[in-house]
N, C-alpha and C positions, 0 to 999 in steps of 0.2 A: 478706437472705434470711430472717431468723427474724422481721423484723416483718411480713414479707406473709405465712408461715404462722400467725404471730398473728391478722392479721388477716383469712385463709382458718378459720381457727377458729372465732373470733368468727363469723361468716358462717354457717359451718357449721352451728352450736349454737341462731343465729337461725331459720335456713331452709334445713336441710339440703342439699335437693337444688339450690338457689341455689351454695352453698358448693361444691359437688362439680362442677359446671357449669363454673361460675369458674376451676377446675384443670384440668377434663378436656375439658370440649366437650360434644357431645351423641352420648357415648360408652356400651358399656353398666354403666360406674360408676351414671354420673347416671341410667339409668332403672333400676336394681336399687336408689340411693339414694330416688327417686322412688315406687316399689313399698313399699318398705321405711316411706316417710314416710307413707303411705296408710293402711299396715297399721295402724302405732302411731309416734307422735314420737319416741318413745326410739329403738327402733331404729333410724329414719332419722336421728339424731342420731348414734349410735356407729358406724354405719358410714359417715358423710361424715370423721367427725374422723379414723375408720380410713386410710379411703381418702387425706385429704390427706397425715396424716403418714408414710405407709407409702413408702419408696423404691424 
């Protein structure tokens, strides 16, 4: 379990909204992730790591 959210991280950090996809589907994490990555990378970076790690 902790090396697929390693490697959900990893993903995330690369390419946001790829990362959040990968977890969720094409739910509206991935298109608020998506929005988010448009605006600015950082933000779509902290909020895909959010999203994965969050329970």
């Amino acid at each position: 379990m902790a090396a697929a959210t390693c490697i959900d991280i990893i993903v995330a950090i690369i390419l946001p909204p790829l990362g959040v996809f990968l977890k969720f589907g094409c739910k509206h994490e991935f298109w608020l992730c998506l929005l988010l990555t448009l605006l600015g990378y950082i933000p779509g970076i902290i909020y895909a790591v959010y999203a994965i790690t969050k329970n």
